[in-house]
C-alpha positions in Angstrom: 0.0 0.0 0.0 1.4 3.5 -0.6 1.4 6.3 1.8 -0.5 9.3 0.2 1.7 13.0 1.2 0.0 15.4 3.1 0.9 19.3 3.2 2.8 20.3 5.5 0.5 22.5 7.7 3.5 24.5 9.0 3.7 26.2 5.8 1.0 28.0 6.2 0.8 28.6 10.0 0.6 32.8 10.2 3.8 34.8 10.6 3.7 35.3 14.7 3.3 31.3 15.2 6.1 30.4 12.8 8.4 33.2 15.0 7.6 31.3 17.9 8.7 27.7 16.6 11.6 29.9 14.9 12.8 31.4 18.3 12.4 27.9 20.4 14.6 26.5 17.3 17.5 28.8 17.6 17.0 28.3 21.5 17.0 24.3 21.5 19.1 22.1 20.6 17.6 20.2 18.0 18.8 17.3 15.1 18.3 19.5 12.1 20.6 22.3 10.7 17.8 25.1 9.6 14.5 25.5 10.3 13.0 25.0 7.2 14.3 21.3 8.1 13.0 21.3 11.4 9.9 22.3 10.2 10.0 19.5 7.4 10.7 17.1 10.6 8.0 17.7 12.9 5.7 17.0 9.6 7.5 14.1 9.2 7.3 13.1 13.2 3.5 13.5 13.3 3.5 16.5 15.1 1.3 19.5 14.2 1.8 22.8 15.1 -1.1 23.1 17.7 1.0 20.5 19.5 4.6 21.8 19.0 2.9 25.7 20.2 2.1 23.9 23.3 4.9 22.0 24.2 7.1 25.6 23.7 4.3 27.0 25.7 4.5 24.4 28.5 8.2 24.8 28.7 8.4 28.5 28.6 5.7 28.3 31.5 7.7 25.9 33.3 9.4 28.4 35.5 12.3 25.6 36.5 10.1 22.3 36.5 10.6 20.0 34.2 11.3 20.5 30.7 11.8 18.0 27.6 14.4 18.2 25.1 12.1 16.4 22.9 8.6 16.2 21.4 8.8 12.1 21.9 10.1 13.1 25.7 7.3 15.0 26.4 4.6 12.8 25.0 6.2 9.6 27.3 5.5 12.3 29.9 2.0 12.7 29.3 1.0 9.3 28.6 2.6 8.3 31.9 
């Protein structure tokens, strides 16, 4: 069976919700080298961007609790 592409709905997420991936990007320390990969590799993880905006909320919230380095981290977290 193939797998049928979907777009990529973070290319068309508005200007102030890309800035906010964009700015957690150049904050974390993730495995791709620019963001338009990044972006290309939340797509490609399943994530969407109502899910990435609140894990960067949750983390920016934190104020010194726990944080996750990772998307997969957190959602081990949640399902616990």
């Amino acid at each position: 069976m193939s797998k049928t592409k979907t777009a990529n709905p973070f290319d068309y997420l508005p200007e102030d919700k890309l800035e906010i991936i964009r700015k957690d990007f150049e904050k974390g320390n993730y495995r791709s080298d620019t963001f338009e990969k990044h972006l290309k590799s939340l797509h490609e993880d399943d994530m969407i961007p109502e899910e990435v905006l609140d894990i960067i909320e949750f983390r920016s919230s934190a104020d010194g609790k726990k944080t996750f380095k990772t998307s997969d981290e957190f959602i081990k977290w949640l399902n616990k």
